[in-house]
PATIGU-387793 format. One record per atom (N, C-alpha, C): residue in one letter; residue number from 1; z, y, x; atom name. Coordinates in steps of 0.02 Angstrom, whole numbers. Atoms other than C-alpha are relative to their C-alpha. Layout:
// residues N
[pt A; NUM; [Z; Y; X]; CA]
...
***
This chain:
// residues 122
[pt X; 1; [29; 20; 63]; N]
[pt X; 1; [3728; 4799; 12462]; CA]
[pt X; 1; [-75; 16; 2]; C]
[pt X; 2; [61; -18; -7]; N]
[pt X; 2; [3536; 4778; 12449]; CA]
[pt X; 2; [-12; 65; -52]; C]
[pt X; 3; [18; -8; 47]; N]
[pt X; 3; [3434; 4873; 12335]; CA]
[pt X; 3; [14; -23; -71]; C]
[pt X; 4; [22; 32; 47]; N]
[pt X; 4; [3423; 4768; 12199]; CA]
[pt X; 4; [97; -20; -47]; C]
[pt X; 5; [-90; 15; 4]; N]
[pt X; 5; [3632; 4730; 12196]; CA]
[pt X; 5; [8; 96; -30]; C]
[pt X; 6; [10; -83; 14]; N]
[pt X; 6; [3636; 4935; 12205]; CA]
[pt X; 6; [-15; 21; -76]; C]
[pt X; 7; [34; -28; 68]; N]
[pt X; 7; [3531; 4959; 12043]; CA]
[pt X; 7; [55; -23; -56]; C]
[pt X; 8; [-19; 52; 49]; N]
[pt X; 8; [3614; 4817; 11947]; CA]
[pt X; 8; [83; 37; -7]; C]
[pt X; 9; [-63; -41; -2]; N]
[pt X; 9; [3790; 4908; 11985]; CA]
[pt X; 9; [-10; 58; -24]; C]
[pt X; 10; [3; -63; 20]; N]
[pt X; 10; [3733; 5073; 11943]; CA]
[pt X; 10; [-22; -13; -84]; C]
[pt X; 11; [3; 4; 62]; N]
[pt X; 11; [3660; 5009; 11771]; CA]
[pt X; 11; [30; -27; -50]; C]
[pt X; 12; [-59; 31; 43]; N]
[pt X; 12; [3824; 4906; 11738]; CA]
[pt X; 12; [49; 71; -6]; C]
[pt X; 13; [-38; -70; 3]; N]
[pt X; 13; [3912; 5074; 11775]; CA]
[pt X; 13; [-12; 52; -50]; C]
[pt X; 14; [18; 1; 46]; N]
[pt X; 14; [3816; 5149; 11667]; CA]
[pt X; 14; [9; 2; -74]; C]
[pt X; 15; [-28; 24; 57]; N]
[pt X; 15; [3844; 5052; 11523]; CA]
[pt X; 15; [57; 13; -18]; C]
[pt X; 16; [-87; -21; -14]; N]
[pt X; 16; [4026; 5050; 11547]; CA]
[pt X; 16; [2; 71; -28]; C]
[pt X; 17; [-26; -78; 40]; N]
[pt X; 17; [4029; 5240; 11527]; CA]
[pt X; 17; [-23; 4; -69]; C]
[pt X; 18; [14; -5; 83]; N]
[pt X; 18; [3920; 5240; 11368]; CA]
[pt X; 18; [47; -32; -44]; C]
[pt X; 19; [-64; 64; 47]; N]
[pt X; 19; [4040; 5111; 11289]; CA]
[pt X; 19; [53; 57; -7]; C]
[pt X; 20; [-82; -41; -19]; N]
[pt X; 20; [4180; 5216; 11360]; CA]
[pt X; 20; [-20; 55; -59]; C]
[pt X; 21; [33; -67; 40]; N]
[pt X; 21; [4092; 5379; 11265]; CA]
[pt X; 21; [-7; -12; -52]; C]
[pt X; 22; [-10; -1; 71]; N]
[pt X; 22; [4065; 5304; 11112]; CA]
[pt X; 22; [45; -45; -24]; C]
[pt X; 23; [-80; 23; 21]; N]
[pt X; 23; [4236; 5211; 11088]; CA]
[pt X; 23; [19; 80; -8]; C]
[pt X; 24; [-47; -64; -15]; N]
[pt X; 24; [4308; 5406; 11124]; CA]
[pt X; 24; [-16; 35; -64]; C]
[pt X; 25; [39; -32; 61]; N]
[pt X; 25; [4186; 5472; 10990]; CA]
[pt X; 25; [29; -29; -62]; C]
[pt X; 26; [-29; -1; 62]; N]
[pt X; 26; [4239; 5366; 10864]; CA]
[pt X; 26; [58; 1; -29]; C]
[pt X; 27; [-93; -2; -1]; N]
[pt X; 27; [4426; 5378; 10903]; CA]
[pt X; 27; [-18; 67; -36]; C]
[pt X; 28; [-11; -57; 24]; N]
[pt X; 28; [4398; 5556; 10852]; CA]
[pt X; 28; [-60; 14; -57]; C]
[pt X; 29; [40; -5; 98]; N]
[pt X; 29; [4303; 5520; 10691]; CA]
[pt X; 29; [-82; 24; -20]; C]
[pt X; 30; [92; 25; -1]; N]
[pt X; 30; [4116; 5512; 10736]; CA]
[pt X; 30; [-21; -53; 0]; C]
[pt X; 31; [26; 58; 27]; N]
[pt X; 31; [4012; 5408; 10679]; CA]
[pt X; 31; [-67; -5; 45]; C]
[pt X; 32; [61; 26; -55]; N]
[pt X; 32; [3880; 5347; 10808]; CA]
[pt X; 32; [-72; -28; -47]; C]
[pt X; 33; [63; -1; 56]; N]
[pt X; 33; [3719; 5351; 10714]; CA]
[pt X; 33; [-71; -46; 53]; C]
[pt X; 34; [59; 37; -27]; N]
[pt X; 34; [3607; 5288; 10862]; CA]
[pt X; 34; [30; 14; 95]; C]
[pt X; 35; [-10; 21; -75]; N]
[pt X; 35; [3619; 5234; 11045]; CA]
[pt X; 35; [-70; -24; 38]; C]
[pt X; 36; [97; -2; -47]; N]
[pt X; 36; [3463; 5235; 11198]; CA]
[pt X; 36; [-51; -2; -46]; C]
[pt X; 37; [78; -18; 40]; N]
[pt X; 37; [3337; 5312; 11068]; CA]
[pt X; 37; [-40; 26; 42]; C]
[pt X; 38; [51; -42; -32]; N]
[pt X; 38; [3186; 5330; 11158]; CA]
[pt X; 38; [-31; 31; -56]; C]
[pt X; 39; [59; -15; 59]; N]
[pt X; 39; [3071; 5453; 11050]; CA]
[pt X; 39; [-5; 50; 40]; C]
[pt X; 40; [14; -71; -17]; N]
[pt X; 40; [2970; 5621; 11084]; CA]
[pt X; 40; [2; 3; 88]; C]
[pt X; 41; [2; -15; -85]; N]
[pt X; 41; [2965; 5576; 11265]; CA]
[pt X; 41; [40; -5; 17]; C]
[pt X; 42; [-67; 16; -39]; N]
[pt X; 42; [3150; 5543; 11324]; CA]
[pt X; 42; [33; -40; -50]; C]
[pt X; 43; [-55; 56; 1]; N]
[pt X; 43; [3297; 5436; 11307]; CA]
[pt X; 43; [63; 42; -30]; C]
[pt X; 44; [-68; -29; 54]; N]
[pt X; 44; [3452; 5508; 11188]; CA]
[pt X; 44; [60; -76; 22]; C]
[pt X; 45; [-59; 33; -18]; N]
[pt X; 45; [3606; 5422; 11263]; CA]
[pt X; 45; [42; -18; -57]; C]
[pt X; 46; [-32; 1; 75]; N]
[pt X; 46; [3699; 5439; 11081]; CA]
[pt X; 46; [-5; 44; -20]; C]
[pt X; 47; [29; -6; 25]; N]
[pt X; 47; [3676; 5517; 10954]; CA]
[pt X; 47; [47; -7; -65]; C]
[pt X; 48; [-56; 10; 64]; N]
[pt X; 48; [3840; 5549; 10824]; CA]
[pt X; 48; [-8; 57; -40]; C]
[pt X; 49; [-14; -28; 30]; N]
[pt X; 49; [3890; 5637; 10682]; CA]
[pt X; 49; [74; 9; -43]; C]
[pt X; 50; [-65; -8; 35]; N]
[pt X; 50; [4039; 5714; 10606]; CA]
[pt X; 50; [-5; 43; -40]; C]
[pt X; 51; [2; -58; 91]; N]
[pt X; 51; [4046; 5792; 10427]; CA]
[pt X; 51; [-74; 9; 14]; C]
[pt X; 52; [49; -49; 5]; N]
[pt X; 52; [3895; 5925; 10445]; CA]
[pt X; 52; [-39; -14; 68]; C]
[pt X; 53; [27; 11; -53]; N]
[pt X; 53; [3853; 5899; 10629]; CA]
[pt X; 53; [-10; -52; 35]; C]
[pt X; 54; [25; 43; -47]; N]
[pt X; 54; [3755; 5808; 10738]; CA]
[pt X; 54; [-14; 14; 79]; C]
[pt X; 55; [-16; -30; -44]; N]
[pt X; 55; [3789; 5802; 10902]; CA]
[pt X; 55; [-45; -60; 52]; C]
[pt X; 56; [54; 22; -74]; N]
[pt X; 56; [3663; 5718; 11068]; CA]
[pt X; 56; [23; -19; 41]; C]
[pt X; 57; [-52; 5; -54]; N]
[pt X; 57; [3773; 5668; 11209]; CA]
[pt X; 57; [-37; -46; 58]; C]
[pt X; 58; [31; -3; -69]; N]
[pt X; 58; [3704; 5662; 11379]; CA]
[pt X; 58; [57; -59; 49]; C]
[pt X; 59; [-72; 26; -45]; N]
[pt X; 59; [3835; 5544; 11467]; CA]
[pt X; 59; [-45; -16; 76]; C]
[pt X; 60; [13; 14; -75]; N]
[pt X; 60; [3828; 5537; 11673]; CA]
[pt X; 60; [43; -46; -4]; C]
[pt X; 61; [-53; 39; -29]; N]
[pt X; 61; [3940; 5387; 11736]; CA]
[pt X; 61; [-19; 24; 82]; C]
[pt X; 62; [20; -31; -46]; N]
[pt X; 62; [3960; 5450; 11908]; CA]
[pt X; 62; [70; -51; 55]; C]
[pt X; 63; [-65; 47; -43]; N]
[pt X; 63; [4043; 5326; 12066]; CA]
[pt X; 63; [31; 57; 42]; C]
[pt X; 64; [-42; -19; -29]; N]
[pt X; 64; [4180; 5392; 12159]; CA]
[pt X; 64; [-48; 59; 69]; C]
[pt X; 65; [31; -51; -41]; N]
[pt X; 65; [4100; 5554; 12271]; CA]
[pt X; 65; [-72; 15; -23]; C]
[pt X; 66; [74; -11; 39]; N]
[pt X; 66; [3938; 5563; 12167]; CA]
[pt X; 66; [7; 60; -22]; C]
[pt X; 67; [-1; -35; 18]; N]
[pt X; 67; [3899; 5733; 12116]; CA]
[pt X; 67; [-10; 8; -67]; C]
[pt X; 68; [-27; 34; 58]; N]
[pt X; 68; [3999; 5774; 11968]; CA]
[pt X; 68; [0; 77; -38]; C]
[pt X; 69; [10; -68; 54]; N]
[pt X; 69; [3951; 5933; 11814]; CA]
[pt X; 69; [-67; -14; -21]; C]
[pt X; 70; [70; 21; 52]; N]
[pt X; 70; [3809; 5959; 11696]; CA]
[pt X; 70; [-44; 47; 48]; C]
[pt X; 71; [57; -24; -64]; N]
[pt X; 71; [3720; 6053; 11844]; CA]
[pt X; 71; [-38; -71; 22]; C]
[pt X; 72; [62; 41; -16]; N]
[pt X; 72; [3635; 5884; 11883]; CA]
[pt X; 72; [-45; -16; -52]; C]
[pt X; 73; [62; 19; 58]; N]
[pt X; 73; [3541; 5885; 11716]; CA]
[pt X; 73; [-45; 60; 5]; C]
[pt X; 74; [43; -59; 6]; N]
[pt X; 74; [3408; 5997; 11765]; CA]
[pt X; 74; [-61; 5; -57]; C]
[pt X; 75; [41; -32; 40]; N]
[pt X; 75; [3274; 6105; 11681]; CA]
[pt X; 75; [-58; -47; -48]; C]
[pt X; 76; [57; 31; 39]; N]
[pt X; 76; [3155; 5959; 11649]; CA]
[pt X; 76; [41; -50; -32]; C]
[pt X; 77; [-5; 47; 51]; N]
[pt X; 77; [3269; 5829; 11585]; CA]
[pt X; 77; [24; 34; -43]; C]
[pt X; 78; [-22; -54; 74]; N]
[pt X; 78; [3355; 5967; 11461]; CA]
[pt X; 78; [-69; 3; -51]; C]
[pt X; 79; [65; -23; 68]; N]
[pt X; 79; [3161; 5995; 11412]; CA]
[pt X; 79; [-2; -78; -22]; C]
[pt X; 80; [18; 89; 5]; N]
[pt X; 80; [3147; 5784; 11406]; CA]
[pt X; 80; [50; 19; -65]; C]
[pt X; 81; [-21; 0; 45]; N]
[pt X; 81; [3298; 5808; 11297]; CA]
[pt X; 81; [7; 23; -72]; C]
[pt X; 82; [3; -33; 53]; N]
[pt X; 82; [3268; 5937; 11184]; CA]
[pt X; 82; [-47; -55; -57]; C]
[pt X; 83; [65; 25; 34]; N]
[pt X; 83; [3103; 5845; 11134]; CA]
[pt X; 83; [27; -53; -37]; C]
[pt X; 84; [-20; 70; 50]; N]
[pt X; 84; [3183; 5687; 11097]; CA]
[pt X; 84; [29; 1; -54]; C]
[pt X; 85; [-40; -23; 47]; N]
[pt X; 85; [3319; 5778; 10999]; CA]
[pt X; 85; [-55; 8; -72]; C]
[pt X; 86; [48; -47; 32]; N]
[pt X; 86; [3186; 5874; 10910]; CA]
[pt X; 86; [-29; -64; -52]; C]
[pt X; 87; [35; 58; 22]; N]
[pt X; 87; [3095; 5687; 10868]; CA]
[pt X; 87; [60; -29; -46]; C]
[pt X; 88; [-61; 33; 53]; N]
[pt X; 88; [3256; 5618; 10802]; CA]
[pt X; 88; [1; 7; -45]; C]
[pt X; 89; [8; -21; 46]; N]
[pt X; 89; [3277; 5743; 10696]; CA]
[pt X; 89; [-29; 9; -67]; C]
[pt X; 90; [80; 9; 63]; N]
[pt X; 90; [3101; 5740; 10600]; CA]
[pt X; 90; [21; -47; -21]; C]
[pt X; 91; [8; 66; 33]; N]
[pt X; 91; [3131; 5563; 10582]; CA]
[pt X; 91; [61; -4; -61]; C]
[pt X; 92; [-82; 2; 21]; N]
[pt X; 92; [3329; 5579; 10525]; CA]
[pt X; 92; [-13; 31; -82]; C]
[pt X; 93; [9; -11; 59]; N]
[pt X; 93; [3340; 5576; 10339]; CA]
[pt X; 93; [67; 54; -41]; C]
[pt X; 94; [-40; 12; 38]; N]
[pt X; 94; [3506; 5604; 10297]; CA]
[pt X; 94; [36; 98; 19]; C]
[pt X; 95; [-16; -77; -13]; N]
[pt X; 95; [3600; 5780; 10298]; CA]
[pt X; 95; [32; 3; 50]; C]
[pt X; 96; [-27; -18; -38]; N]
[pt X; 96; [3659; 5878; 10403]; CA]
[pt X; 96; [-6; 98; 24]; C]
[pt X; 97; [1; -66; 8]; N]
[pt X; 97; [3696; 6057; 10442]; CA]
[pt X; 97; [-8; 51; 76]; C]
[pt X; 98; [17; -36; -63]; N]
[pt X; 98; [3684; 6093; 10622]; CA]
[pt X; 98; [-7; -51; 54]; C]
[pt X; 99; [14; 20; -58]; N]
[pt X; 99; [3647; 6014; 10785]; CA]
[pt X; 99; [12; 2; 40]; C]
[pt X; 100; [-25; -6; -71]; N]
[pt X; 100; [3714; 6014; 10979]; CA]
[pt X; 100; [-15; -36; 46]; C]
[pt X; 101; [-2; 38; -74]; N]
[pt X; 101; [3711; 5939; 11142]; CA]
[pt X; 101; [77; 3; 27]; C]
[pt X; 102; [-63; 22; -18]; N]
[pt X; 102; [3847; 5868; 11226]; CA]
[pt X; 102; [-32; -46; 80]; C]
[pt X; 103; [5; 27; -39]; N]
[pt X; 103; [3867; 5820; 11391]; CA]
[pt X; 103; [60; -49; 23]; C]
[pt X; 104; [-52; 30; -26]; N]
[pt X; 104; [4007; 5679; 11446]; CA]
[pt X; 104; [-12; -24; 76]; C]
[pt X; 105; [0; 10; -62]; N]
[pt X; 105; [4030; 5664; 11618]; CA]
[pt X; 105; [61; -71; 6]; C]
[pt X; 106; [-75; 53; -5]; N]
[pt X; 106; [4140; 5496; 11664]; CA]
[pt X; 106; [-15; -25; 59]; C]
[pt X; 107; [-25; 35; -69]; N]
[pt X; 107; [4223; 5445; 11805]; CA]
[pt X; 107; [61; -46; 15]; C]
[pt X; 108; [-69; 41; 8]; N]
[pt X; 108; [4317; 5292; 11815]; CA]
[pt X; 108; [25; -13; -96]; C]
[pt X; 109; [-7; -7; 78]; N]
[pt X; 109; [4402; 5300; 11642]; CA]
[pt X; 109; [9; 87; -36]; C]
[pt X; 110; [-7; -90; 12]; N]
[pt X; 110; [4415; 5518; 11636]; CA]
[pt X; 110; [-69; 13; -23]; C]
[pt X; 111; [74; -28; 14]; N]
[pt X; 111; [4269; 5575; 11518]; CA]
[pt X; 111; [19; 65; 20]; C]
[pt X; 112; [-3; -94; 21]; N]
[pt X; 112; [4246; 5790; 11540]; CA]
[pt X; 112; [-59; 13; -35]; C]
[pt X; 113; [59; -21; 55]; N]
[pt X; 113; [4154; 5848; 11396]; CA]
[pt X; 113; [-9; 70; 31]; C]
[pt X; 114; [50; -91; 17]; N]
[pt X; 114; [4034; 5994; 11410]; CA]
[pt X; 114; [-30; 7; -70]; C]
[pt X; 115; [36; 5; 68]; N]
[pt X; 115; [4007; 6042; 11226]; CA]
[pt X; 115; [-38; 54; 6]; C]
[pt X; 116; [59; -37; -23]; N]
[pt X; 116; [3863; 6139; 11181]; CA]
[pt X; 116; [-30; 17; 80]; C]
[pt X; 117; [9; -12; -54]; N]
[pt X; 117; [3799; 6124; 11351]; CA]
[pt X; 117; [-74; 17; 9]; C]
[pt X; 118; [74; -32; -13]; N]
[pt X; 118; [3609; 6182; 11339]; CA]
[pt X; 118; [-11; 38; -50]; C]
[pt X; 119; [20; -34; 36]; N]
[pt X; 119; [3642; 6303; 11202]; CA]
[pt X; 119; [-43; 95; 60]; C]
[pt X; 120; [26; -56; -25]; N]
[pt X; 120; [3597; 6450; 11315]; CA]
[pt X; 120; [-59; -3; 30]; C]
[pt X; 121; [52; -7; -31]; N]
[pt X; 121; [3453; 6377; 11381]; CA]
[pt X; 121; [-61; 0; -69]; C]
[pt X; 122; [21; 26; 80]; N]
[pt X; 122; [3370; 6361; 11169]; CA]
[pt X; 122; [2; 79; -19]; C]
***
């Protein structure tokens, strides 16, 4: 597969997982408030809420032997993310009582959530 075949697969793959991630989200009674928000300098994958909280979700789609945990979101895209979070926020009108990160990892059709996954680095 060239390049260009390569990309186009990895950004249909991609997609696919986000879909996958927020179908799962709203099976369990979140409400998807925003999807690829760029702001504050990064990209917010989604971006739900349930009751009081609002939650960020990092999703990897990852092909078959791709290295697979929230160890590949390193130090600078966590800071990329915070910021964006951070931007959302300001903008975000509506209530809410706390905040998180979430990481979904998916492979195939198996999401593994990492919840709160950059609270220790905050």
């Amino acid at each position: 597969m060239n390049n260009t075949a390569t990309r186009r697969a990895a950004v249909a793959r991609g997609v696919a997982g986000e879909d996958l991630v927020a179908r799962a989200l709203r099976d369990g009674g979140w409400l998807v408030r925003d999807r690829n928000c760029r702001c504050g300098g990064g990209e917010l994958d989604l971006v739900a809420q349930l009751d009081g909280e609002i939650r960020f979700v990092e999703v990897k789609t990852r092909a078959p032997g791709d290295p697979v945990g929230v160890e590949v979101i390193d130090r600078a895209k966590r800071r990329k993310l915070t910021r964006a979070a951070e931007a959302w926020l300001a903008s975000y009108s509506g209530p809410f009582e706390s905040a998180s990160f979430a990481v979904a990892m998916v492979e195939g059709a198996a999401i593994t959530w990492y919840n709160d996954a950059f609270d220790a680095e905050y």
